[in-house]
C-alpha positions in Angstrom: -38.7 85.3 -198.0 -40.5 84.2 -194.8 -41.0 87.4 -192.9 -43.5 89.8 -192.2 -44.3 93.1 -193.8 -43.3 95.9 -191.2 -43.7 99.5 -191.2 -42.6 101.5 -193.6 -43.0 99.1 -196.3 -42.0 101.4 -199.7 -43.5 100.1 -202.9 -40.7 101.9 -204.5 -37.9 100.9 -202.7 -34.8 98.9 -203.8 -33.7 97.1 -200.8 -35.8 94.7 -198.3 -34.2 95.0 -194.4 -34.8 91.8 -193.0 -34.4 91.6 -189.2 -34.8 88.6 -186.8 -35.0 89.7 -183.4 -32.1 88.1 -181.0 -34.7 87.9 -178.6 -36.7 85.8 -181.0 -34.7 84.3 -183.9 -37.9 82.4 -185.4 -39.8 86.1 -186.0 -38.7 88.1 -189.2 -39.8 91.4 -189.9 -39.2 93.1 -193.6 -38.7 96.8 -194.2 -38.8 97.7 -198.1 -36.8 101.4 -198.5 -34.3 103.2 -200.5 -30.9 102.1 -200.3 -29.9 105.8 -201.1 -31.5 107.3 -197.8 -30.2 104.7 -195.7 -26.5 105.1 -197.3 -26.6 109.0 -197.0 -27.3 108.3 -193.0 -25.2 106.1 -192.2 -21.6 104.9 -193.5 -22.2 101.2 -192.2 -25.2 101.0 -194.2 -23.6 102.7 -197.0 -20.8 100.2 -196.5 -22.5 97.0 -196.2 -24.7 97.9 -199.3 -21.4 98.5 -201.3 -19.9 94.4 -200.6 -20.1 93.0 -203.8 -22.8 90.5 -205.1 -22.2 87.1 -206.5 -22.8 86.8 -210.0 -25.3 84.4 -210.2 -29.1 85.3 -208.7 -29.4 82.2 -207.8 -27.5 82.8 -205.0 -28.6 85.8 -204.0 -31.4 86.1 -202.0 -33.8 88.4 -203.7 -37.8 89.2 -203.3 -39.8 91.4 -205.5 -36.9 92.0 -207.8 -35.0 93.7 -204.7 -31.5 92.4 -202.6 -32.5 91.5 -198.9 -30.0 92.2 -196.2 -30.5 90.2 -193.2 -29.9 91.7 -190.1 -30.0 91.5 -186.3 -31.9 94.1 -184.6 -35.2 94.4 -183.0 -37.8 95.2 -185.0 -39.8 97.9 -183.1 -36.4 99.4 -182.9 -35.6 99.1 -186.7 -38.9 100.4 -187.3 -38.3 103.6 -185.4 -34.5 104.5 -187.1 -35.8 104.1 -190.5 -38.9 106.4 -189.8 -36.5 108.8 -188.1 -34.2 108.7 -191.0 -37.3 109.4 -193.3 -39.5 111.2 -191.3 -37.1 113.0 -188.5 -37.5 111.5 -185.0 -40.1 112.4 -182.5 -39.2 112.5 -179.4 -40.7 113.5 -176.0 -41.0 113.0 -172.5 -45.2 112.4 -171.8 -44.7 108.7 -170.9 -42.0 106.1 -170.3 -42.9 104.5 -174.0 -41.3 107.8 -174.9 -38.0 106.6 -173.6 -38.2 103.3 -174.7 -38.8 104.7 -178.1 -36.0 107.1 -177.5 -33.7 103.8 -176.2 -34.1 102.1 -179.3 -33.2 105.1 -181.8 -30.3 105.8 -179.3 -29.0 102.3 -179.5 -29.5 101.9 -183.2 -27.8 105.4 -184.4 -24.8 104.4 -182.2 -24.4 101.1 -184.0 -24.8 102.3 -187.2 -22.7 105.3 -186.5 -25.9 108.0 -187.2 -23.8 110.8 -185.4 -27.0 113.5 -186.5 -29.5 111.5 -185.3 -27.3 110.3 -182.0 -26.6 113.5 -180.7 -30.3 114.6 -181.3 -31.3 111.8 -178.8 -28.5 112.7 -176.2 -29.8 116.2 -176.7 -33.0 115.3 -175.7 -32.1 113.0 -173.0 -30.3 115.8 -171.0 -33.6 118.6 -171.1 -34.4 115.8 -168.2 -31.3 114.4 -167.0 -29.0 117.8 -167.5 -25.8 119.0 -167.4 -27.0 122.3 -166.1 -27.6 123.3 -162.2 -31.0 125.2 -164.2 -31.8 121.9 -166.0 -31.8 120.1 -162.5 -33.9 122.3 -161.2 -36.4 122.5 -164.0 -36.2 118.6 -163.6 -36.8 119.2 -160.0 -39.5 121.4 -160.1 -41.5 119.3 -162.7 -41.2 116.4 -160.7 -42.8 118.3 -157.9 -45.7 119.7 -160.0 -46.4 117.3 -162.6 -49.2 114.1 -162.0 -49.1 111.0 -162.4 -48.9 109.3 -165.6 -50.3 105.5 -165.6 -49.4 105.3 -162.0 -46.5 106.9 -162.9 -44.7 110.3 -161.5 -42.4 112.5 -163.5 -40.1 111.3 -165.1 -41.8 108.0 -165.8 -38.8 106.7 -166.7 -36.4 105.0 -163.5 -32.4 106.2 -163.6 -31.5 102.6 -163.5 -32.6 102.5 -166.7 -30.8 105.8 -167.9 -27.8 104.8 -166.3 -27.5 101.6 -168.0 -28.7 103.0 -171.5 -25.8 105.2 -171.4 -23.5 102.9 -170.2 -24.8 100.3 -173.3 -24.4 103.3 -175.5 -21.4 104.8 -174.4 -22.4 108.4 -173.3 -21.5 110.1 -170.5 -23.2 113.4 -170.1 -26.3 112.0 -168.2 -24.5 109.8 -166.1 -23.9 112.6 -162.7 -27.5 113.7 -162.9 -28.7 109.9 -163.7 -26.5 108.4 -160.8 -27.3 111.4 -158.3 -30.9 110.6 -158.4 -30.4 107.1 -158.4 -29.0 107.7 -154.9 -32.4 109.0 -153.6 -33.3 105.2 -153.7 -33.1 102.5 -151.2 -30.0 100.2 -151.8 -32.5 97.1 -151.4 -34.9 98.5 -153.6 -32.3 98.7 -156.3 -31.4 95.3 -155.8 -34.7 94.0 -155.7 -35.3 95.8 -158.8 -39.3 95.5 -158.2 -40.3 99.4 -158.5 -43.2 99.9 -160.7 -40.7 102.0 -163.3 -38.3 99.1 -163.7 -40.8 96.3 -164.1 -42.8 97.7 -167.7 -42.6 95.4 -170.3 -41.1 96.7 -173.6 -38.6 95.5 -176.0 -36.5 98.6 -175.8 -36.5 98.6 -171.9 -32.2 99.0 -170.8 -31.2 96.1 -168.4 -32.6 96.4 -164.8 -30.2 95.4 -162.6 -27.4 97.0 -160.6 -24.1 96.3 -161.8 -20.7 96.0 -160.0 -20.0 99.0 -161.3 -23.1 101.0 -160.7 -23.1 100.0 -157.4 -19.5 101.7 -156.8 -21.0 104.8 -158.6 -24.3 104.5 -156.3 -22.7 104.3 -153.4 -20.1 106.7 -153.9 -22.9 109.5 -154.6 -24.8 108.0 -151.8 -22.3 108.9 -149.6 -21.2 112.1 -151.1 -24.7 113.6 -151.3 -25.3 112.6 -146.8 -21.8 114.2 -146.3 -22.9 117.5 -148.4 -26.0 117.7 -146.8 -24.6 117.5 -143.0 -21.3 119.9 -143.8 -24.7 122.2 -145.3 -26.5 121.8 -142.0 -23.8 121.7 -139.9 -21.2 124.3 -141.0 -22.2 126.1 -143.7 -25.9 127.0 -141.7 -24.8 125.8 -138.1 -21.6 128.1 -137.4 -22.7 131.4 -140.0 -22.6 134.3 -138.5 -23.9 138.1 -139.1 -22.3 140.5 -141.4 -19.6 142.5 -140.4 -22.0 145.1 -141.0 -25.1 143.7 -139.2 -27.0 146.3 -136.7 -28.5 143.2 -135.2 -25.3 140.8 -135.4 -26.7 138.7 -131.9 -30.3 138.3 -133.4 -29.1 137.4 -137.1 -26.7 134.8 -135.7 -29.4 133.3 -133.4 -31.9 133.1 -136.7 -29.1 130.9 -138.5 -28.7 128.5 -135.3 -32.3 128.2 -135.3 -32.3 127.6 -139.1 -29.4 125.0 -138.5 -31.7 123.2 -135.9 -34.5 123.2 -138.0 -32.8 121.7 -140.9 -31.1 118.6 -138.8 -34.5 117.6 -138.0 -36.2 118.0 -141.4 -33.6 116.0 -143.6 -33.8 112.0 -144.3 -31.6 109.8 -146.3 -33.6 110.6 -149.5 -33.4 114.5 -149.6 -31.6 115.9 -152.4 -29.1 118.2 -151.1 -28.9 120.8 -154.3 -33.1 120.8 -153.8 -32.9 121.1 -149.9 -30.1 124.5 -150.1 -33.0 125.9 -152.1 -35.5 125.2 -149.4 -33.1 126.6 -146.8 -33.3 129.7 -148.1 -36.8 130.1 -148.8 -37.2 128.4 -145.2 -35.4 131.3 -144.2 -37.3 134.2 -145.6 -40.6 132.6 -145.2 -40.2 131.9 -141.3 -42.6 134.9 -138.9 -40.4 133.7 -136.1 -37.0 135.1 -138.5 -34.4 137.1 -136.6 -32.5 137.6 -139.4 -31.9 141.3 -141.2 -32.5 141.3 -144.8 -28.6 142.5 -145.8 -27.8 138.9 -144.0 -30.5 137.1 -145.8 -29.2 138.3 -149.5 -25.8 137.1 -148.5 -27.0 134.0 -147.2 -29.0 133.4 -150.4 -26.1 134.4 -152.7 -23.8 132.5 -150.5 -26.2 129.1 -151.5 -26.0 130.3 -155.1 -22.3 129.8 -154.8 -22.4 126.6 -153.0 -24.8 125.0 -155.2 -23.1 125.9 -158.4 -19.6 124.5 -156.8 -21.8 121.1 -155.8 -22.8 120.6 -159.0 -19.5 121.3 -161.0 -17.9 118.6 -158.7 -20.6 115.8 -159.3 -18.8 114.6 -162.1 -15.5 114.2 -159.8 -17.4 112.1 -157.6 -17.7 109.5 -160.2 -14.1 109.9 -161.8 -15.6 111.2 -164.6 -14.0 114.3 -167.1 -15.4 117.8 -166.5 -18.9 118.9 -167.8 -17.4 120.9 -170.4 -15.0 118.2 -171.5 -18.4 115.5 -171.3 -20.5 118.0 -173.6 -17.6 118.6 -176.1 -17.5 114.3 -176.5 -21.3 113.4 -176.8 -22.8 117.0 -177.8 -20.5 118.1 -180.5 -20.8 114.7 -183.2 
């Protein structure tokens, strides 16, 4: 056997993994391990460990008195499911390697049909890209505070590259949070595919360019997110009124003109509008200049909390995709 020893090599295993990388079909990397922990992981291993053998040795390819398997995948990535399947995977979110390694065992326990292991990885993928309005805005907020990372800011890793991992891997739960901050970016910039996220090297990195089919979804959030940001500026801040109950009705409504005004002037074609309702109410109780009572502020401010909750239940509608609850129930549940 002309390969390579890779890691984890198990004196006592009973089965050698051979894998030639379809990116390079001349390299062969060897994993020695237990045919029982793979089978008890996975029914495709389990499967293609119970085809029967050919009588004769001779035609069975053998090394160290164990069967060899030959298969297709990349090695780095190989490496990483077996560890996980010994070892448990380790996943985090420090650097963009972590996603790369979390790509590979993604990719891997969907092949090999590793539900366990699979939904771990989704799991982990939505603490950043979530299906919560609270898990955006933890995202949010450590975008804001966290430094860079190898010239890097939070989260290393660019949505292109999320969107089209979960596209490869058939998921859908990430895809609304994925796609609506994919819309923050410049259409050319996608295109070009030259941003510093997109353009590190690894074996595990997801495709790079925009498909037909994540440009409908881009630009369909694109436009979605502009229109919810102007019918926010516009309407929802531009014509409130006081409360019913106000004892200063003509000054509160004169504090949400002026709040109106200052927001058309503050917004650009990169503002997230679920982030920028925040702002708009913090903008609010924070202004010296504020005209507005504090019984019209707390309505305001639970008034946002409405609209912000209804904006994000609908992002998956923009994309013709199923409900959040009916998303979590197919890639959460196994």
């Amino acid at each position: 056997m002309d390969s390579k020893r890779g890691e984890p090599w198990l004196d006592d295993g009973n089965i050698i993994l051979a894998t030639q990388d379809p990116q390079s079909p001349s390299a062969s990397t060897a994993f020695r391990v237990h045919r029982s922990v793979m089978a008890r992981h996975s029914e495709v291993f389990e499967s293609m460990f119970l085809v029967p053998q050919p009588l004769s040795s001779e035609v069975v390819e053998m090394f160290d008195g164990c069967p060899v398997v030959r298969m297709w995948d990349s090695p780095i990535e190989l490496s990483h499911l077996i560890i996980a399947l010994y070892d448990g995977a380790k996943f985090s979110n420090g650097k963009i390697e972590d996603f790369f390694y979390l790509a590979g065992i993604l990719r891997l326990s969907t092949k090999y049909f590793i539900a366990k292991l699979r939904v771990q990885a989704i799991r982990h993928l939505t603490q950043t890209w979530s299906y919560t309005l609270k898990g955006h805005d933890d995202m949010v907020d450590a975008a804001l505070r966290s430094p860079l990372v190898d010239g890097l800011s939070y989260p290393r890793v660019h949505p292109l590259h999320v969107v089209n991992l979960a596209k490869e891997v058939g998921i859908s739960i990430i895809l609304p949070s994925a796609i609506y901050f994919m819309s923050l970016y410049p259409l050319d910039d996608l295109l070009r595919a030259d941003h510093p996220k997109l353009k590190v090297d690894h074996p595990s990195r997801p495709s790079s360019v925009l498909s037909p089919s994540d440009m409908k979804d881009y630009t369909l959030m694109f436009q979605k997110r502009l229109d919810i940001i102007l019918d926010f500026v516009r309407s929802f801040c531009g014509t409130r009124t006081a409360l019913k109950t106000c004892q200063t009705a003509p000054a509160c409504t004169r504090g949400f003109a002026r709040l109106s005004s200052r927001l058309s002037r503050s917004w650009i074609t990169r503002t997230g509008p679920l982030h920028y309702m925040s702002q708009a109410v913090s903008d609010l109780s924070d202004d010296p200049k504020a005209t507005v009572c504090s019984p019209c502020r707390r309505a305001f401010a639970q008034d946002v909390v409405t609209l912000r909750e209804k904006t994000w239940n609908e992002l998956p509608l923009i994309l013709g995709l199923p409900p959040w609850e009916e998303m979590i129930a197919m890639d959460l549940n196994g």
